[in-house]
C-alpha positions in Angstrom: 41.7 25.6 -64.5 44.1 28.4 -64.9 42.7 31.9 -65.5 45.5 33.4 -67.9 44.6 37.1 -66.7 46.0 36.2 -63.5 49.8 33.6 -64.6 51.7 37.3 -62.4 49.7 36.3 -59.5 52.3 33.6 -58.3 53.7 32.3 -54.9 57.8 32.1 -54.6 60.0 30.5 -52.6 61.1 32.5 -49.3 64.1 32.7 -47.2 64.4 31.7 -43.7 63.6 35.6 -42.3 59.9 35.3 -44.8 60.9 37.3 -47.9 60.7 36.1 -51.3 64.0 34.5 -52.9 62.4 36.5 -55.8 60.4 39.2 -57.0 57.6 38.1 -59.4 57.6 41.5 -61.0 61.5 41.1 -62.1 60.3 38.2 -64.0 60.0 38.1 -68.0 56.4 37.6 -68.1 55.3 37.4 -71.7 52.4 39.8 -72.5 49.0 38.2 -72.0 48.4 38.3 -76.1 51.1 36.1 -76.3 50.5 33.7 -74.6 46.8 33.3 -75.7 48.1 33.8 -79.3 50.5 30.8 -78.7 48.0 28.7 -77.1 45.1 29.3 -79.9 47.8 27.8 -82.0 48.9 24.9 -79.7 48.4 21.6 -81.1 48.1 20.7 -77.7 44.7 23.3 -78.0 43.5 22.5 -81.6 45.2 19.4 -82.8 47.8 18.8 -84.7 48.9 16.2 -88.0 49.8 13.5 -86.0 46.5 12.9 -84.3 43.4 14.4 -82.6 44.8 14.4 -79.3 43.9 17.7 -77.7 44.2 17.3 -73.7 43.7 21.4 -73.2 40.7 23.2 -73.4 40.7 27.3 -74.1 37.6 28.1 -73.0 36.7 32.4 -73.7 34.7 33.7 -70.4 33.2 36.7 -69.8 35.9 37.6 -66.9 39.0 36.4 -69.3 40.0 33.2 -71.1 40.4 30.2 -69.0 43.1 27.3 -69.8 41.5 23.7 -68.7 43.2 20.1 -69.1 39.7 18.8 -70.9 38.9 15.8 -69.0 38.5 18.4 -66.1 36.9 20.7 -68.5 34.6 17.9 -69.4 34.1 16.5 -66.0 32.8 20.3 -64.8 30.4 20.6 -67.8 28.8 16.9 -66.6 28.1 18.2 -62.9 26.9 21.2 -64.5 24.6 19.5 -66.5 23.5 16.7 -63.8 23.0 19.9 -60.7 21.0 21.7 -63.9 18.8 18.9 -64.5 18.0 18.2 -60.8 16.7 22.1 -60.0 14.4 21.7 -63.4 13.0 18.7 -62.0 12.5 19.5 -58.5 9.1 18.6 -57.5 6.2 21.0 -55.9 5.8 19.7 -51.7 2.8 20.5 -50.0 4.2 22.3 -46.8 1.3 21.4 -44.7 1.4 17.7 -45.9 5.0 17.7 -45.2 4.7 19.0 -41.3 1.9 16.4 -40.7 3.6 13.8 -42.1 7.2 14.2 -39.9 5.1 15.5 -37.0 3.5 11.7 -37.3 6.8 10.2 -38.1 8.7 12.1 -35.6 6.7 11.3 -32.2 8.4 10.1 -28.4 9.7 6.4 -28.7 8.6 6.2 -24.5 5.0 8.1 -25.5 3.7 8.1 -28.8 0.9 10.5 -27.9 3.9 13.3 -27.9 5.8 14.6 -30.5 9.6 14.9 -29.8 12.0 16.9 -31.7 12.0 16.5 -35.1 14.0 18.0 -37.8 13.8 21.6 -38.9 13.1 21.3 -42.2 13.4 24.1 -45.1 11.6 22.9 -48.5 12.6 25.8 -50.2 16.3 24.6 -49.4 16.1 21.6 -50.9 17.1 21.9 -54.0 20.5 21.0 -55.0 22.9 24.0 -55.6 23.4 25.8 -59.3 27.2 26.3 -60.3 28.4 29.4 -60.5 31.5 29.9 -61.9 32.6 29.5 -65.6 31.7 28.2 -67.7 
């Protein structure tokens, strides 16, 4: 993904002594309308008269337009979905149940009479983590 607010925000090549063979600022950045001007018209964006083949993705965010190759773009919007579906479906536990059941799972191999360490376990942390960043 390539956040087109931020193409200045570039590393360079530096000499032996650490400073840059370059200055970014010297370069001839285009202005940002341009370049999202020039890519809303890309066939490589929309298409073009030789074929559907579209293998970038603009994608308008709230914090800027972001430039995707589309199988990535495509790939994000699948785990998205999948880590979406999983927090809807999470079932309800039983807290108590829970902590009798690994208390009896969880006893000492040498005396089963005596529970030995078992794992700490947060319910409320098991659900799988929301994405957060665009889209």
């Amino acid at each position: 993904m390539l956040d087109l607010t931020r193409l200045r925000d570039v590393t360079v090549d530096e000499d032996e002594d650490g400073n840059p063979v370059v200055d970014p600022e010297s370069l001839p950045w285009p202005h940002d309308d341009e370049v999202l001007g020039a890519l809303q018209r890309s066939p490589l964006v929309i298409g073009g008269d030789r074929g559907s083949l579209r293998p970038l993705r603009l994608v308008d965010t709230d914090e800027g337009p972001l430039l995707y190759l589309d199988r990535y773009f495509r790939q994000e919007q699948t785990i998205r979905e999948v880590l979406v579906a999983r927090g809807d479906g999470f079932p309800t536990v039983d807290d108590d149940r829970l902590t009798v059941a690994l208390d009896e799972l969880f006893r000492d191999q040498h005396d089963r009479t005596k529970p030995s360490t078992r794992p700490i376990v947060n319910v409320s942390r098991l659900r799988s983590p929301r994405h957060t960043g665009p889209p």
